[in-house]
N, C-alpha and C positions, 0 to 999 in steps of 0.2 A: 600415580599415573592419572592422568585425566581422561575424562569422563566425554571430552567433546565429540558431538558426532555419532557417539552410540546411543544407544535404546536402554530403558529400565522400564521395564514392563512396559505400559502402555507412554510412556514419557522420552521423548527425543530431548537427548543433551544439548543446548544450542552456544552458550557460554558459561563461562567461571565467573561468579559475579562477587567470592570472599571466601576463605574460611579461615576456622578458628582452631582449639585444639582439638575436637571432637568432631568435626565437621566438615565438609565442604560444602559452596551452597552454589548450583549451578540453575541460569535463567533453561526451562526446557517446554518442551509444547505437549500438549495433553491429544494426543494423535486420536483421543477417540470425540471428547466435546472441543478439537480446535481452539485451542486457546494457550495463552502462554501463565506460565504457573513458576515457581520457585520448586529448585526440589533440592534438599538437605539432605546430602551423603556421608553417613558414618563413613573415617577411615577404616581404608581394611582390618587394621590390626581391634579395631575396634569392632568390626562387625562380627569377627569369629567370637565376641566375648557377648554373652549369654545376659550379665549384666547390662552391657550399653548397650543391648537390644533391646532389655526391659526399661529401661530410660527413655530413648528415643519412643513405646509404646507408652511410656506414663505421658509424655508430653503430646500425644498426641488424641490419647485420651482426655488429659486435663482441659486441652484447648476447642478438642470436639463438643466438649460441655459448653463454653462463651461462644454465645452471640453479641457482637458487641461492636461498632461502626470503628472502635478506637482502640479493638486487640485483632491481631493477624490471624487469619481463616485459613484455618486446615480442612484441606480437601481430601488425603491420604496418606495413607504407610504401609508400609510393605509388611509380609506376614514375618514371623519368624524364622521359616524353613529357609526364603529367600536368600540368592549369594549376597546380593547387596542390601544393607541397611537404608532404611531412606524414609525422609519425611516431604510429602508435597504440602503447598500452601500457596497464597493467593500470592504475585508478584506485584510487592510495591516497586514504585519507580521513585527513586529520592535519594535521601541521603537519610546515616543516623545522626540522631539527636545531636551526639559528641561532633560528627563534623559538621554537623551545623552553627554552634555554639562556637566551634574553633574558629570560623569565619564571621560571625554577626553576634556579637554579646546581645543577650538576652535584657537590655536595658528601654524603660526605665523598670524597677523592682517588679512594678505591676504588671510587666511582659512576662514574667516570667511566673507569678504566681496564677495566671492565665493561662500557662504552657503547665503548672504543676494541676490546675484541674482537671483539664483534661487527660493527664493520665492516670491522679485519683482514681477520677469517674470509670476508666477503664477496670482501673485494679479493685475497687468497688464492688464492680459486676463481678468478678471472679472471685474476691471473696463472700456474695451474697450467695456463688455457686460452692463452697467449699472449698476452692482455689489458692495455694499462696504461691506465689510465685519465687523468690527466692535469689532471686538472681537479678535484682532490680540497680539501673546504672544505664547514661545515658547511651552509650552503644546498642542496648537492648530497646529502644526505640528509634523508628522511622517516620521520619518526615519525608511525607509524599510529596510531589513536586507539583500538589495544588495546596499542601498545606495541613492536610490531615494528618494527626498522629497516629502511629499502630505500634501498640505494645506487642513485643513479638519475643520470642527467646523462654518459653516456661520450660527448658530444657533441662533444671532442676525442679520443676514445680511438686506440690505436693500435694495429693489431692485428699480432704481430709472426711472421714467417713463416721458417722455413728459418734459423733465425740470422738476420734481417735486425735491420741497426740503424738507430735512428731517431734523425733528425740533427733541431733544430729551424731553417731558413730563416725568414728577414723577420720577420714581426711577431711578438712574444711574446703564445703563448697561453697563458691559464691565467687564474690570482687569486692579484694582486701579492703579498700576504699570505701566501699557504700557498706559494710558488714554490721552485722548490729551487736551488741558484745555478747547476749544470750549462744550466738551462733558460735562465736570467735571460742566460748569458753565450755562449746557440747554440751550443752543444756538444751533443754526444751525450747524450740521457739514456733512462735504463731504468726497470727496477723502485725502483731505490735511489732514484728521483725522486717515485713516486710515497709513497714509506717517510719522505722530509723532509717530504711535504706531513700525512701522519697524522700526526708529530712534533709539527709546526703544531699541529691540531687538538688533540694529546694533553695539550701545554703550556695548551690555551687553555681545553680540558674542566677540566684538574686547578687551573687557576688564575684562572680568570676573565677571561684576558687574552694577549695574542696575546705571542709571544716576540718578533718584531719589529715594530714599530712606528713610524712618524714621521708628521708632519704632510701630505707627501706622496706618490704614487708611487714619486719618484725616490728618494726620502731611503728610503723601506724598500726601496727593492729593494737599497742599497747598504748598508743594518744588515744585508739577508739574506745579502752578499759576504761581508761582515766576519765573518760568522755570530757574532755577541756579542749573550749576551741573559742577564738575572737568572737565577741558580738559582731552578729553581722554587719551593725548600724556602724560601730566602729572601722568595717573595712568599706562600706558604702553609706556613705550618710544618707541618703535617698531613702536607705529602707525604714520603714513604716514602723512605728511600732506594733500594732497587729500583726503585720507579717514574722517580725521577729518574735514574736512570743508563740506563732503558729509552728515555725521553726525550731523554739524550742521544745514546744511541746512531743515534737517528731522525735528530738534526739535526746530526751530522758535516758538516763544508764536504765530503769528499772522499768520493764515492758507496761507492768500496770499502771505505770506516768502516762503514757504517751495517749495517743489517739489508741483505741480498741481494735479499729479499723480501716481500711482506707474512707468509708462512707462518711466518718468520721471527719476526716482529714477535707473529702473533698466538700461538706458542708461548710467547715471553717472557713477553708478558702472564696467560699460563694458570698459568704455574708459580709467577710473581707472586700472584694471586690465590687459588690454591691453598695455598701456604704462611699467606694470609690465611683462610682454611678460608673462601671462596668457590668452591665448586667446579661450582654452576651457573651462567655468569653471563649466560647468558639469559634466566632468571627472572627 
């Protein structure tokens, strides 16, 4: 049932702007500071459940921690008692990353290791805060319609405390796609998980095409075991050799290969770029 035209606490419903399995995400106005905001509605069948109300409060927690011009700003969340579940956040205006990409390839290579800094540097900042994010893949980022990127979506994130580590139990979360295989196989994973899924992304910005692939679930999550995928220079000659070795270093099977963390990642890429005399690549 939609939501348009009613009230959620202090927040007028004004349209349905997507959702997902978990979700709906409707544009609505903040009736007490005037302004229009994003607010993210647990399905019912979702809100009576005790867990996906403790979800939607880790992600709102986790993201109340970043400050950060290039991850999405949560404003609120409903308490627990409430009927409806719901997460407020700043409304971008744009398109995600994915239908961006579907309409304007991300070419030449160097556009795109340019597009992967700037979300580094995002995911950077949240892992300097303890933050992983977990659920990284280009739907989970918005391009504003001047151009700015905002990592948005820590709707599995992790927030990680004192040294705690975080083991994955039961069902695999995340996008079969970007998954890193620690995940795939309920092991422990960290930052190095979230470093294979920008790999994903990085391969898929500079190439047009995802490094794993099969017809279904099963079969790519087992290409992503194998970790066996084309050199990228092979499906683009354009790409760099630094670019391809930075790519690889993302998609290493064994997490202690890769980048440690995104900070990691998004230095490689600075020095990359800079040698390309790219040296604004937020412009």
């Amino acid at each position: 049932m939609s939501l348009v035209g009613r009230h959620i606490g202090r927040y007028r419903i004004l349209e349905q702007l997507g959702q997902g399995g978990m979700s709906v995400v409707y544009k609505g106005l903040d009736t007490t500071l005037e302004r229009e905001v994003a607010v993210k509605v647990l399905h019912p069948h979702l809100a009576s459940r005790l867990e996906s109300r403790k979800r939607l409060e880790r992600e709102a927690k986790a993201v109340a921690r970043l400050h950060h011009a290039n991850i999405l700003e949560v404003f609120d969340y409903s308490a627990e008692s409430g009927e409806e579940a719901y997460l407020v956040t700043e409304l971008v205006r744009g398109k995600t990353l994915r239908e961006f990409i579907n309409e304007e390839a991300l070419q030449p290579p160097e556009l795109a290791a340019m597009v992967m800094f700037e979300i580094a540097a995002a995911l950077a900042h949240a892992h300097e805060a303890g933050v992983l994010h977990r659920d990284l893949k280009p739907e989970n980022v918005m391009v504003r319609d001047d151009g700015v990127l905002k990592l948005m979506d820590f709707g599995i994130a992790k927030i990680i405390d004192h040294g705690e580590k975080m083991t994955m139990t039961g069902a695999l979360v995340g996008s079969p796609a970007h998954m890193a295989p620690e995940i795939i196989e309920g092991e422990e994973a960290g930052a190095e998980a979230d470093i294979f899924s920008l790999g994903t992304m990085l391969y898929l910005f500079a190439t047009g095409k995802l490094p794993f692939t099969a017809p279904n679930t099963t079969a790519t999550l087992k290409k992503i075991l194998d970790c066996v995928y084309d050199d990228p220079r092979q499906v683009v000659p354009s790409v760099a050799d630094e670019l391809a070795e930075i790519i690889a270093h993302c998609l290493q099977r064994a997490p202690k290969d890769r980048f440690a963390h995104a900070g990691q990642l998004r230095d490689a890429l600075a020095d990359y770029l800079n040698s390309m005399g790219l040296t604004r690549p937020s412009e």
